[in-house]
N, C-alpha and C positions, 0 to 999 in steps of 0.2 A: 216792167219790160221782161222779166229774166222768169216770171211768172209765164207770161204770155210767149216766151220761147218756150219755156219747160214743157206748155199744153200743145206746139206745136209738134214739140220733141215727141213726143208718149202719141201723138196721132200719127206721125210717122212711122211710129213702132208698131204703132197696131195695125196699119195697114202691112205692117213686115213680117209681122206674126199669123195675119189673117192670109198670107200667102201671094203677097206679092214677091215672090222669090225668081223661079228660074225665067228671066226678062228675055235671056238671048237667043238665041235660034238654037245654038248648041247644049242649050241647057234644058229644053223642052222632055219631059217624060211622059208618052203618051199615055202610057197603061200604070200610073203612079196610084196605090189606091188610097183611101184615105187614110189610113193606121200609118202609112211611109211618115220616116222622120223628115222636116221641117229644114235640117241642116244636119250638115255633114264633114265635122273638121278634117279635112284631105289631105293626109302628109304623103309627100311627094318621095318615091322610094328613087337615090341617083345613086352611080358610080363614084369610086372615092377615087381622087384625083391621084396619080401614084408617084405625084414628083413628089419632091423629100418637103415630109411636112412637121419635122419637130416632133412634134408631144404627140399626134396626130396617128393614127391607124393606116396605116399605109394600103389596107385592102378591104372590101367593099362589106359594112355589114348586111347580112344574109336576110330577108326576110321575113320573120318570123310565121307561127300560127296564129291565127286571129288571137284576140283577146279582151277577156269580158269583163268591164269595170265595177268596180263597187257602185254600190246607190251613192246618186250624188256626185260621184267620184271620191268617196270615201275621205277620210279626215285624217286619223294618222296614218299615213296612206302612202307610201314613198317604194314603189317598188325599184328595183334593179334596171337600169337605162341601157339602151344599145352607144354606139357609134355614129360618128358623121349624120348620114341622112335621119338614124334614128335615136339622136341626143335628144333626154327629157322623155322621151316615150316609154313606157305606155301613161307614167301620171302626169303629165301634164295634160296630155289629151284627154285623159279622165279628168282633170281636175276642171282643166277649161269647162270641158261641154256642160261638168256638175257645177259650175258657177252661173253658167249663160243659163240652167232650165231654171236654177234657184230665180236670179232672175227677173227671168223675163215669162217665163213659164212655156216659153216654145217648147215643140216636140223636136229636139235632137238628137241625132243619135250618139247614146253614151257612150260607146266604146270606140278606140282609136281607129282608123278608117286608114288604110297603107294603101295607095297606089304605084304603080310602077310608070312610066313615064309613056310606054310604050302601049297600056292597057286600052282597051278602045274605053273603059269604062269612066276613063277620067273626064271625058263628055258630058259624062253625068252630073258633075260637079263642079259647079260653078267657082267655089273657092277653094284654092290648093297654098299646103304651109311648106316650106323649105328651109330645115335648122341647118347651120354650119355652113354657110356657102362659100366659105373658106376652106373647103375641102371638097369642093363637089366638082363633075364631071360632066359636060355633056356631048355624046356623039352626034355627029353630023344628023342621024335618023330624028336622035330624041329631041334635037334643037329646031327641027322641021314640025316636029311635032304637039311643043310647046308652043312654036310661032303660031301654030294653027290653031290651037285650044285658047289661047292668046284674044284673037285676032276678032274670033267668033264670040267674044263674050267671056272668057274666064279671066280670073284674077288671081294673081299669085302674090304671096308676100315670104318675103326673105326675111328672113332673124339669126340674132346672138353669130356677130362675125366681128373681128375684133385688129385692128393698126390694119396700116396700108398693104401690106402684103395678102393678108386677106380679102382686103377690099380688091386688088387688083385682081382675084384670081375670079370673084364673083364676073367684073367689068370682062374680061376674058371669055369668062362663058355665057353673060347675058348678049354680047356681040354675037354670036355664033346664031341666037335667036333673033336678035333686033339691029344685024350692021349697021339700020342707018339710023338707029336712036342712041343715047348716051342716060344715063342716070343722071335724073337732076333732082336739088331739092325742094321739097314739097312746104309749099307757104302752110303758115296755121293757119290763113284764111280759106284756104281748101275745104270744100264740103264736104272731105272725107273725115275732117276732124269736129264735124259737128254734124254727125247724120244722127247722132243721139245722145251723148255727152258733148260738152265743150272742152275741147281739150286744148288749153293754152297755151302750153310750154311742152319743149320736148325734156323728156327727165332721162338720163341716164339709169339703166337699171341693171346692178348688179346680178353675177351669179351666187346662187346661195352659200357661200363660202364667205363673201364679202360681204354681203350683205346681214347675214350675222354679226360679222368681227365687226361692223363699223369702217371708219376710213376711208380709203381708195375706193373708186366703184368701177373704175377702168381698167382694163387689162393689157394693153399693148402700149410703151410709152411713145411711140413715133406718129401719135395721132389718139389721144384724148379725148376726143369732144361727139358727145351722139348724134348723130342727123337721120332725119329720114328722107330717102328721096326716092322719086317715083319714075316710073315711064306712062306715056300715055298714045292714044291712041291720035289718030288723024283730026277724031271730033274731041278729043281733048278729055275721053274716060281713061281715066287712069287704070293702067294694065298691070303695071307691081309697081309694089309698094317693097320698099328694102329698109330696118331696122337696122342700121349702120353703129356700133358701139354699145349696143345696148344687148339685155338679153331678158325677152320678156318671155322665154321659154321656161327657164328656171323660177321667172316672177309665177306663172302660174303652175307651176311641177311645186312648188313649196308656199304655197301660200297659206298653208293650214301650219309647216312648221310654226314655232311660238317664237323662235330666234329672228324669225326676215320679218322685216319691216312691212307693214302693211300700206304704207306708202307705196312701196312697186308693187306688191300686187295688186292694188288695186288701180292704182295704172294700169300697169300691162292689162287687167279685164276691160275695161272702159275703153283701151286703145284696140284691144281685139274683137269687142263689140262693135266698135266704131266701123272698124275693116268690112267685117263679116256683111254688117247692112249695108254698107256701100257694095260689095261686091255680089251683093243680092237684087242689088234696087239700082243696078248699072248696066 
């Protein structure tokens, strides 16, 4: 049987690789030619929230100029990270995109992809990433504007946000976008947890600091335990997806270090593969 899923599995993918991608109306590209990449990891540029955040940057990082990956996403490979919206960037989005062409051998595009919330081009892309939502901000414009990118077919997935405080600030601003949904959790019998791996259990994943040393893999002690939960639409497509305790941001920004466990990162790849196709073939 697990044979006979596996051939199902890999037929799923090839229709995902042959380009069953942009499904939604807002995701259509007419004039797309064929050299365009396949997929486009889309980190969502937000406003850093300015109440008093701790450890936390109180003001908005900036930014940057584009930036162009190693082949692959390079191996010892760890460059210097931004802030809030741009924690793990630019190697984790190198490293992801150079795990998913190793692969799967789709055409993605290697280098990190920044949009701003506000951009008309975020239309274009179907799947959008949001690190740190425990710090993030949204105006009334960009919560209008997300509802709509939303609504029309895109997918967003929240990561690495850590104890209740955090979690409340994310529920705070995903309200501003969806008043009349709540964040619920998502069964492992969900077909987003089996649109090409089986993923059975939710695993806690360290950031690279703890996951070297061993031990603890939790960071905030007023709520321990990883969940993931989703929102979904009227016909029941799940619209985000939220990594609640966990940080598969760093599982892939350090998967090449020799000290982290290959355990989360190969999780975290398998769980972000898993996303990606759902918010492709959704």
């Amino acid at each position: 049987m697990r044979m006979l899923r596996r051939l199902r599995n890999c037929a799923v993918l090839a229709c995902f690789l042959a380009g069953v991608l942009f499904v939604a109306k807002s995701h259509v590209v007419a004039d797309s030619s064929a050299d365009e990449p396949e997929f486009y990891f889309t980190r969502l540029v937000y406003s850093q929230n300015r109440i008093a955040h701790g450890y936390f940057y109180p003001f908005t990082m900036p930014k940057p100029a584009p930036y162009h990956c190693p082949e692959f996403g390079g191996k010892n490979f760890f460059p210097p990270q931004g802030w809030g919206w741009a924690t793990d960037t630019p190697g984790a989005d190198c490293k992801l995109m150079g795990a998913i062409h190793r692969l799967t051998g789709q055409h993605v595009y290697p280098n990190p992809n920044y949009i701003e919330i506000m951009d008309p081009d975020l239309f274009k892309y179907p799947y959008a990433y949001i690190v740190e939502p425990g710090q993030m901000y949204f105006s009334g414009q960009e919560a209008a504007r997300l509802r709509e990118y939303l609504l029309r077919g895109g997918f967003l997935h929240l990561d690495d946000f850590w104890g209740l405080y955090q979690k409340q600030n994310l529920e705070t601003e995903l309200r501003k976008v969806f008043p009349e949904y709540s964040i619920q959790p998502i069964p492992l019998s969900h077909p987003i947890f089996h649109t090409f791996f089986d993923v059975d259990e939710i695993i806690q994943v360290p950031n690279e600091g703890q996951g070297c040393r061993g031990g603890r893999t939790w960071e905030q002690p007023d709520d321990t335990e990883p969940r993931i939960y989703g929102i979904s639409d009227e016909k029941g497509r799940l619209m985000v997806v939220v990594t609640y305790n966990t940080d598969l941001g760093d599982a892939w920004e350090f998967m090449d270090l020799r000290c982290y466990p290959e355990k989360y990162s190969g999780y975290a790849i398998r769980l972000g593969l898993n996303f990606m196709i759902y918010a492709m073939t959704h």
